[in-house]
C-alpha positions as CSV (number, residue, x, y, z in Angstrom):
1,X,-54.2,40.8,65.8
2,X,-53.3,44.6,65.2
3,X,-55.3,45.2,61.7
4,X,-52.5,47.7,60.7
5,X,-49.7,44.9,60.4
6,X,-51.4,44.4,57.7
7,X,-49.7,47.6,56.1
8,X,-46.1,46.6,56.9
9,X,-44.1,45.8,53.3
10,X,-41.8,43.1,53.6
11,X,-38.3,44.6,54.7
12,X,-35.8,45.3,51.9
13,X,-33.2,42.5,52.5
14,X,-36.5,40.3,52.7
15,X,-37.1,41.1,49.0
16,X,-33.6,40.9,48.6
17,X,-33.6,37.3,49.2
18,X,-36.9,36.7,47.3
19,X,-34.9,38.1,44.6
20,X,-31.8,35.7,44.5
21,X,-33.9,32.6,45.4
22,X,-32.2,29.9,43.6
23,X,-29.8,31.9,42.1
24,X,-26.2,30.0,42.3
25,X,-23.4,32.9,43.1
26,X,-20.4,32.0,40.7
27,X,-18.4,29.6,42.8
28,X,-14.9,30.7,41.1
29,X,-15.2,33.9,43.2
30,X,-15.5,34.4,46.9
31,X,-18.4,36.2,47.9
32,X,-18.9,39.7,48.9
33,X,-21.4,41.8,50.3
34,X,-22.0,45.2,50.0
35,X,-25.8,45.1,50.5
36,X,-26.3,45.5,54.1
37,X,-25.4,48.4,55.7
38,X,-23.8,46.5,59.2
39,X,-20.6,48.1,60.2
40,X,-17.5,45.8,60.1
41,X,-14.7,47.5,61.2
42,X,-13.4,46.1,64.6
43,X,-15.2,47.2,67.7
44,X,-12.2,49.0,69.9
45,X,-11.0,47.2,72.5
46,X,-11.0,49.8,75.4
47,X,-15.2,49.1,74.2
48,X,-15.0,45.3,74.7
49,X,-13.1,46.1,78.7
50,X,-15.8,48.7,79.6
51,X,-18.2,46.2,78.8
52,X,-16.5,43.0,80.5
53,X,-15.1,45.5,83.0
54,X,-19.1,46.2,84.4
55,X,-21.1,43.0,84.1
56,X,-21.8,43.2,88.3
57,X,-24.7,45.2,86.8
58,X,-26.4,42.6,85.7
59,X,-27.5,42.1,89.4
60,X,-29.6,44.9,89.2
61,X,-32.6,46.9,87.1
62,X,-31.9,49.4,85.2
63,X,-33.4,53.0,85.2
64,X,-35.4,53.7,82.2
65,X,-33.8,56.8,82.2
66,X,-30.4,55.8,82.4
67,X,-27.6,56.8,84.6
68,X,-26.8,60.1,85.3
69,X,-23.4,59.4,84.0
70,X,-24.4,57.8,81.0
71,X,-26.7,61.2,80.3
72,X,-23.4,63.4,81.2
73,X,-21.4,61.8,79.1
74,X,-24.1,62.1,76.0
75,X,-24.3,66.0,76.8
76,X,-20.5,66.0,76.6
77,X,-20.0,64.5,73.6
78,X,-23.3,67.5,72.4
79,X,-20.7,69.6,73.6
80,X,-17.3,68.7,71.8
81,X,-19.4,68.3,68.7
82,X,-22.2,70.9,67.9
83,X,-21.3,73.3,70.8
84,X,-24.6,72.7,72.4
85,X,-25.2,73.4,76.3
86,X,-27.7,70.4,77.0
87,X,-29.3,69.4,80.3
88,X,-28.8,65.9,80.9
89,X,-31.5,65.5,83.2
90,X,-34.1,66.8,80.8
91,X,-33.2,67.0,77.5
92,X,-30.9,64.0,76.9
93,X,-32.7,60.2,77.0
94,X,-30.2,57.0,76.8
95,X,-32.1,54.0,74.2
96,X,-31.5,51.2,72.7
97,X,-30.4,52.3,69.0
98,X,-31.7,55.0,66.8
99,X,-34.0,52.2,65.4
100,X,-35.9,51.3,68.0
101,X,-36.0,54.9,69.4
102,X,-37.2,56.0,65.7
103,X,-40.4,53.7,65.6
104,X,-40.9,54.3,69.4
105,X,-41.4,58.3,68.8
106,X,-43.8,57.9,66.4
107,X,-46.1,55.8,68.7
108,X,-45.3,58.5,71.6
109,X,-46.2,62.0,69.6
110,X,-49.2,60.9,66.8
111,X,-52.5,61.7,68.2
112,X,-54.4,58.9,65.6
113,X,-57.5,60.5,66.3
114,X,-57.1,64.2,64.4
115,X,-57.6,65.0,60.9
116,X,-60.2,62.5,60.4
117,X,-61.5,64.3,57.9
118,X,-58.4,64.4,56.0
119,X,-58.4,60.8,56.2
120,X,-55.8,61.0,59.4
121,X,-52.9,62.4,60.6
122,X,-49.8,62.3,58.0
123,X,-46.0,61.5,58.7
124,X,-43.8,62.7,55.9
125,X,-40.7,60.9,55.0
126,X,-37.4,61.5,52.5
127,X,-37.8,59.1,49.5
128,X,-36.0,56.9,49.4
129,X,-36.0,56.1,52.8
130,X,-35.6,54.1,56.4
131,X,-38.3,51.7,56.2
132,X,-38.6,52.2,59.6
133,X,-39.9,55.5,59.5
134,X,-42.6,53.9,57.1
135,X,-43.3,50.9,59.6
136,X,-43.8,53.4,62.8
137,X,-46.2,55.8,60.9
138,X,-48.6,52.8,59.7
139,X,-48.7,51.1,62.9
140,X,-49.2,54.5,64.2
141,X,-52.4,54.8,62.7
142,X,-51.1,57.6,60.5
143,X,-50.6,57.5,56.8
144,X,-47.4,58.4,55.0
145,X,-46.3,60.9,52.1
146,X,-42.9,61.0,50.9
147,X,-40.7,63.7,49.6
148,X,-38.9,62.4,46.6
149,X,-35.1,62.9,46.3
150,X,-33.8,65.6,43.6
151,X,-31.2,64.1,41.6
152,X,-30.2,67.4,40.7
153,X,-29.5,68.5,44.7
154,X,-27.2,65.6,45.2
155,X,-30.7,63.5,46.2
156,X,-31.5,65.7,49.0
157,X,-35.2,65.5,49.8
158,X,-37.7,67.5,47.9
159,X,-39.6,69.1,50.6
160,X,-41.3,71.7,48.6
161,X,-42.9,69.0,46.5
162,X,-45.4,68.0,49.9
163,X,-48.4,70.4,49.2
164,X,-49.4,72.6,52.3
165,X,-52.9,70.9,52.7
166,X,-50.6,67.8,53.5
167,X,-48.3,70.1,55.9
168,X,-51.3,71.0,57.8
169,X,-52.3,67.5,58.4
170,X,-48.7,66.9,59.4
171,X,-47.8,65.5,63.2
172,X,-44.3,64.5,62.3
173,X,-42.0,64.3,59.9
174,X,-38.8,62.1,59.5
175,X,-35.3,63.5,58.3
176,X,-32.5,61.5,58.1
177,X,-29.0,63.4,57.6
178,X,-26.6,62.1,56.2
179,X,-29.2,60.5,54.2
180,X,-29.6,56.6,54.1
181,X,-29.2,55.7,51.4
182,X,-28.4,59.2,49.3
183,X,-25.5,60.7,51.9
184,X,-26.9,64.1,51.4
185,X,-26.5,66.4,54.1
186,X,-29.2,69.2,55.3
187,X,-27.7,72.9,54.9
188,X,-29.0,75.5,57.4
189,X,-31.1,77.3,54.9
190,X,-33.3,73.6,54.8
191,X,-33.2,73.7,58.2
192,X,-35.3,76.8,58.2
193,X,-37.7,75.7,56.2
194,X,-38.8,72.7,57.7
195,X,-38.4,74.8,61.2
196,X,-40.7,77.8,59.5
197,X,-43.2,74.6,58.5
198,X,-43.0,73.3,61.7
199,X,-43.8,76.4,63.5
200,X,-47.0,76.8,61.1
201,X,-48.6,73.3,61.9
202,X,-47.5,72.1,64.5
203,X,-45.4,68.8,63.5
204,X,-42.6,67.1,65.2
205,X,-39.4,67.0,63.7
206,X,-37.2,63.5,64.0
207,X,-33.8,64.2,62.7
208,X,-32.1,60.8,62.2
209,X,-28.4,61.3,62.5
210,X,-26.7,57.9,63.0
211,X,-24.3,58.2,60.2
212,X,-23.3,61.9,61.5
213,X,-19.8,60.9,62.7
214,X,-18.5,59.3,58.8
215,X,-17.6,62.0,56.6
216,X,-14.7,62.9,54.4
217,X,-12.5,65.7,55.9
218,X,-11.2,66.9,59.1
219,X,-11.1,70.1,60.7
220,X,-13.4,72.7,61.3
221,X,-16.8,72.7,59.4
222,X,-16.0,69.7,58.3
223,X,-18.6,67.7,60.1
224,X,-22.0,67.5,58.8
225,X,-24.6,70.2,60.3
226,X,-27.2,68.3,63.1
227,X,-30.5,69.8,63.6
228,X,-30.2,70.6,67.3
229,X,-27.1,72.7,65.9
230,X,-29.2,74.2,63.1
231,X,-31.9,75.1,65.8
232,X,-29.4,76.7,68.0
233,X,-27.5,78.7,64.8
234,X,-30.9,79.9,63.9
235,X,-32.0,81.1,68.1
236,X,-34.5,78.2,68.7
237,X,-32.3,77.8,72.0
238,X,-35.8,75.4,73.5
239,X,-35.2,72.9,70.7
240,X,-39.1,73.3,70.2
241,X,-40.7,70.0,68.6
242,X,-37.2,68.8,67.4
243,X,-35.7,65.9,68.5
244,X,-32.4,64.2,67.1
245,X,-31.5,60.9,67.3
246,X,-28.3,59.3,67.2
247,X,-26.4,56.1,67.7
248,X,-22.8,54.4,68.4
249,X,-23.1,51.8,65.8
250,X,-21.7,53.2,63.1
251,X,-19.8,56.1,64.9
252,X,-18.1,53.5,67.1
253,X,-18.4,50.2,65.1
254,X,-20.7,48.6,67.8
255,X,-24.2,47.1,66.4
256,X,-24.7,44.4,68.6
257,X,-24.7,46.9,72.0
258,X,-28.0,48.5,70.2
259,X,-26.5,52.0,72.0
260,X,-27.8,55.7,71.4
261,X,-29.8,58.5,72.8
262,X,-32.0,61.3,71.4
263,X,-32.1,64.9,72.9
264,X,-33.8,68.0,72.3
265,X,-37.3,69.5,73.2
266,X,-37.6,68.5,77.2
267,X,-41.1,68.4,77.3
268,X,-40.8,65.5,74.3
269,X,-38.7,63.9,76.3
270,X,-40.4,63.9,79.1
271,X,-43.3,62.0,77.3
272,X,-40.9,59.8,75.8
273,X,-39.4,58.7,78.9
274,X,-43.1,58.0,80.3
275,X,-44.0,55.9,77.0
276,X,-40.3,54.0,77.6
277,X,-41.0,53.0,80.8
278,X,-44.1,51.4,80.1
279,X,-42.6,49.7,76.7
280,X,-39.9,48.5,79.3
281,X,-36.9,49.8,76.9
282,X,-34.1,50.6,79.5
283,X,-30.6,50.0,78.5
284,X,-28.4,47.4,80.8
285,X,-25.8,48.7,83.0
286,X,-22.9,47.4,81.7
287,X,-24.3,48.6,78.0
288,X,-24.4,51.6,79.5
289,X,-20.6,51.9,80.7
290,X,-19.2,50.7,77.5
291,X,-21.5,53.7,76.1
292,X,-19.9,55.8,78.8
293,X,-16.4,55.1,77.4
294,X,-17.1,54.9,73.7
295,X,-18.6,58.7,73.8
296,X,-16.0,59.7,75.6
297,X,-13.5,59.0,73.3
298,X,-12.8,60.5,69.4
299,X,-9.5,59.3,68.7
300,X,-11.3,55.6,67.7
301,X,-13.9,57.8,65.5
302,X,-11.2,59.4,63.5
303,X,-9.5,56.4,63.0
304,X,-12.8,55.1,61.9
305,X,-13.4,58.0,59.3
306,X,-10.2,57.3,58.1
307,X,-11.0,54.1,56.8
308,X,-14.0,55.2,55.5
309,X,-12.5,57.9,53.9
310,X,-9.7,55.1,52.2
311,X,-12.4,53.0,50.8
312,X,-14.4,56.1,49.0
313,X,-11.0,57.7,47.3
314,X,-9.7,54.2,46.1
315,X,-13.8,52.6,44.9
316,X,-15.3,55.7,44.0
317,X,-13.2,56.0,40.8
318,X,-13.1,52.7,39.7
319,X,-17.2,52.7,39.6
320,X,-17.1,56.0,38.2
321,X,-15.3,55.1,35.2
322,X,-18.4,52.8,34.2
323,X,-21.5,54.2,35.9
324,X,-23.3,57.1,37.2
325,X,-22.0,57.5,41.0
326,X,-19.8,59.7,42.7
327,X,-18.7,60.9,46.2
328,X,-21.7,61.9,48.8
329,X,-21.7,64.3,51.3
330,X,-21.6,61.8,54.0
331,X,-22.3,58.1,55.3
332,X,-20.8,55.0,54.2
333,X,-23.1,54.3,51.3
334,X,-22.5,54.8,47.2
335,X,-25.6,55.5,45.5
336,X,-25.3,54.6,41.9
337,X,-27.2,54.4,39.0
338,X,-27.3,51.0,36.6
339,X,-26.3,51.1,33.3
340,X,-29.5,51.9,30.8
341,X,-28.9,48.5,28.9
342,X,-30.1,47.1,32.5
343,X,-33.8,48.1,32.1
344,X,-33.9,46.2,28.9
345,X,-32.6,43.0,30.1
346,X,-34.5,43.7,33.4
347,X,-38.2,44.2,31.5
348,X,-37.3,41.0,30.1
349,X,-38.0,38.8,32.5
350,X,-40.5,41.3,34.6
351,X,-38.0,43.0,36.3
352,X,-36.7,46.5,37.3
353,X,-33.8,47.6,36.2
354,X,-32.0,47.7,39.3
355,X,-33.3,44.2,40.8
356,X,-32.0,42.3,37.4
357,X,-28.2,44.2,37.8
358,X,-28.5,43.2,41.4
359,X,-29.3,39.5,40.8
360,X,-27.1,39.1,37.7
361,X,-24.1,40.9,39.3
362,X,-24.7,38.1,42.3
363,X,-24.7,35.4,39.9
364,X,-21.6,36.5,37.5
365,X,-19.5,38.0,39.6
366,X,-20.5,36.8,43.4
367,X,-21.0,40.4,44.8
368,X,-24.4,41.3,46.8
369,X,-25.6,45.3,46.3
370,X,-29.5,46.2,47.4
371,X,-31.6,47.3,44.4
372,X,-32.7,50.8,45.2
373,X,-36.0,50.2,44.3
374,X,-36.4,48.5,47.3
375,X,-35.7,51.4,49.8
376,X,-38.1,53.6,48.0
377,X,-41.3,53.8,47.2
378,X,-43.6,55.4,43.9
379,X,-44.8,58.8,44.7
380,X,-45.4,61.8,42.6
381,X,-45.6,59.2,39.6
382,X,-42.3,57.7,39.5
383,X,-40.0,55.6,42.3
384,X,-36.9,57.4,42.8
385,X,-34.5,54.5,43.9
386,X,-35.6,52.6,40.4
387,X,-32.4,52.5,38.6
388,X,-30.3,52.8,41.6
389,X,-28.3,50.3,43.5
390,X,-27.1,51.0,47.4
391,X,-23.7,50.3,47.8
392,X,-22.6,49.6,51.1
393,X,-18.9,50.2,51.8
394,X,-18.6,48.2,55.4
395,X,-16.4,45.5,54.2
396,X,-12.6,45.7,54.5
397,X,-10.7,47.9,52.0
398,X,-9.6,45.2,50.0
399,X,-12.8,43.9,49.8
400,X,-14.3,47.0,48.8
401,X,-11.8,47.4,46.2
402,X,-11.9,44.1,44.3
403,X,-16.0,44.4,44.8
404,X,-15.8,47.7,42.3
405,X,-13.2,46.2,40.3
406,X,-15.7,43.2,39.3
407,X,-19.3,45.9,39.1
408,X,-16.7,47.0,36.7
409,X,-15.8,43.9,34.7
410,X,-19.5,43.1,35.0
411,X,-21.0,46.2,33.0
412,X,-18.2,46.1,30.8
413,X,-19.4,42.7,29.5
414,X,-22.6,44.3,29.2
415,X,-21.9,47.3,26.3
C-alpha cells in the first residue's frame, strides 16, 4: 500500500458521525441538516432534457479533452463573466468537478523530489480549509502549512503569516474564493501579493472558485473578483502559473453530473491534459451537453442567487440576535461562533466547544451543523475553526428559517 495514506485525517462528516454516535435526535422535531454543504435547490429542467436529450453518446469514448463545443461554451461563459478572451483549445480543460480536478493538479505540478533539504516541497493552504487540498498535498509527497484566517479581515487568509523560507520551498499553493467555509472574497490588492510571491519562487497558484456564482447583489461589480480576472486587471495577460477552477454544482444546482473545467496558464494545461488522459478522467458525452446548456444559460443562476440571497436576509438575523455571525461576502455558508458557556460544558466531557454545541443542538433540537474545528487544523498555536460552527444554508427556505429559529431557542436555554 501507498505509505502516505497513512497521512489522510478522517474526512469532516466522518468525525461528524463519530461525534453523534448513539446520540438520539429529539423525536418531537423533524430533522434538519445544515451540515453538509450539498446543493438542494431543483436541478433545472432544460438540464435534465440536455442530458436525456444526448444519451446516444454513450455509444462512444470520450475525448479526454472534451468537445470542442463543450470548451467554447466554457470560454463563453469566461467571457460574459470576467471579460476574459480565452482559447478553448489551449487554455480551457472540461473535468469532472472542481474536486477531483483540485487533488488531480497537485499530483500533476509537485516535483516530490526538491527541497529535500527543507524536508520537501510545501503546499500552502487557507485555514480553515477544503480537506481536499490537504489530502492531494500529502499524497503528493509534499507537506502542508496553513495560513490561518484573520477574524478581524472578515476570515480571509493570513498570508503574510507564512514566513518566506516556507515561500521559497513553495510548489503550490491553494486559494479558495469565496472561501469554504469563511465566504470571504480575495480583493485585487491580495491578488498581487500572492502573484508578486508567485513570481519570486516559482509556485503554482490553484484558485478554487466553485461558489463564485452565489453572492448577494446584482449588477455591475457585484460578482466576486476570480483570479484569472485579477491576473488580467493587473497585465498578466499569459495567466502565468495560475490556474482557476470552477464547477456547475453549486452555480447550477447539479452535484451528481460531477461538471466543471479549470483554465488558465496553457502550458499547465497542457500537462494536465497529459496526466488526465493517463488517470482516464474524461467527462461522458451526454455530461458534457447538459454542461453545454447549463453554461450557456444565467437566467437559472439568478434565480438561484435569489434564493440564496432569501435565506441569508431572513436567518442571518435571527442567529445574530444570539451569536456571533453575520453576512459573508459570498457562498452559501454562515460561519458562526458558539456561545462562550459552550467551551465549559464542552471541556466537560473532553470536548471542544464547537463539537458539544454541535452534538447537543442535534440532540435537543434535531438540527445537524459541522463543528468548525473539523475543517481546520492547529497552526501558529491555536485552531481557527475551534469555536465555530459551519452553517450550511442548502435546505429550503423554510427549513432554513425554522433551523435558526430553534439554534436560537437552543442557546437561549443555555444563558
Amino acid at each position: 500500500m501507498n505509505p502516505l495514506l497513512s497521512k489522510l485525517q478522517p474526512y469532516p462528516f466522518e468525525r461528524l458521525r463519530a461525534l453523534t454516535k448513539g446520540v438520539t435526535p429529539n423525536p418531537a422535531l423533524r430533522a434538519i441538516s445544515l451540515g453538509i454543504g450539498e446543493p438542494k435547490h431543483p436541478t433545472p429542467d432544460f438540464i435534465k432534457q440536455a442530458l436525456t436529450a444526448a444519451l446516444d453518446g454513450l455509444a462512444s469514448y470520450p475525448a479526454t479533452a472534451g468537445e470542442p463545443a463543450l470548451r467554447e461554451s466554457c470560454a463563453r461563459w469566461m467571457q460574459r463573466r470576467y471579460q476574459l478572451t480565452l482559447d478553448p483549445a489551449t487554455q480551457i480543460l472540461p473535468v469532472n468537478g472542481s474536486r477531483e480536478a483540485l487533488f488531480a493538479l497537485a499530483q500533476v505540478v509537485i516535483d516530490p523530489t526538491q527541497h529535500q533539504a527543507a524536508g520537501g516541497p510545501t503546499v500552502v493552504s487557507p485555514n480553515p480549509f477544503y480537506q481536499i487540498y490537504e489530502g492531494a498535498a500529502l499524497l503528493s509527497g509534499a507537506r502542508v502549512v496553513y495560513a490561518n484566517s484573520d477574524p478581524a479581515r472578515n476570515f480571509a487568509a493570513d498570508w503574510s503569516a507564512i514566513p518566506e523560507s516556507t515561500w521559497a520551498t513553495t510548489q503550490l499553493l491553494f486559494v479558495c474564493s469565496p472561501g469554504n467555509p469563511t465566504g470571504a472574497v480575495m480583493p485585487l490588492d491580495e491578488w498581487q501579493r500572492l502573484f508578486d510571491l508567485s513570481d519570486r519562487h516559482g509556485f503554482v497558484i490553484a484558485s478554487d472558485e466553485c461558489y463564485s456564482e452565489i453572492y448577494f447583489r446584482e449588477g455591475q461589480d457585484a460578482a466576486p473578483l476570480g483570479g484569472l480576472e485579477a491576473a488580467e486587471r493587473l497585465g498578466r495577460h499569459d495567466f502565468k502559473r495560475l490556474i482557476a477552477l470552477t464547477s456547475l454544482s453549486k452555480r447550477s444546482n447539479v452535484p451528481g453530473m460531477r461538471s466543471g473545467f479549470v483554465a488558465g496558464d496553457a502550458d499547465i494545461i497542457q500537462a494536465f491534459l497529459l496526466y488526465r488522459t493517463y488517470h482516464g478522467s474524461a467527462m461522458g458525452p451526454a455530461i458534457q451537453r447538459a454542461s453545454i446548456a447549463a453554461w450557456d444559460d444565467e437566467a437559472h443562476v439568478v434565480d438561484n442567487r435569489r434564493l440564496y440571497r432569501e435565506k441569508f436576509e431572513r436567518v442571518t438575523p435571527i442567529l445574530a440576535s444570539v451569536m456571533d455571525v453575520a453576512l459573508p461576502d459570498a457562498g452559501f455558508y454562515l460561519w458562526a461562533a458558539v456561545p462562550a458557556i459552550s467551551a465549559e460544558r464542552g471541556a466537560q466531557v473532553g470536548l471542544s466547544s464547537d463539537e458539544w454545541f454541535a452534538r447537543e443542538l442535534l440532540a435537543q433540537y434535531n438540527v445537524a451543523v459541522l463543528p468548525g474545528s473539523y475543517l481546520a487544523r492547529e497552526a501558529q498555536g491555536l485552531n481557527p475553526g475551534t469555536g465555530r460552527i459551519r452553517l450550511a444554508l442548502v435546505a429550503g427556505i423554510d427549513d432554513c428559517v425554522e433551523a435558526a429559529e430553534r439554534i436560537k431557542a437552543f442557546i437561549q436555554t443555555l444563558s
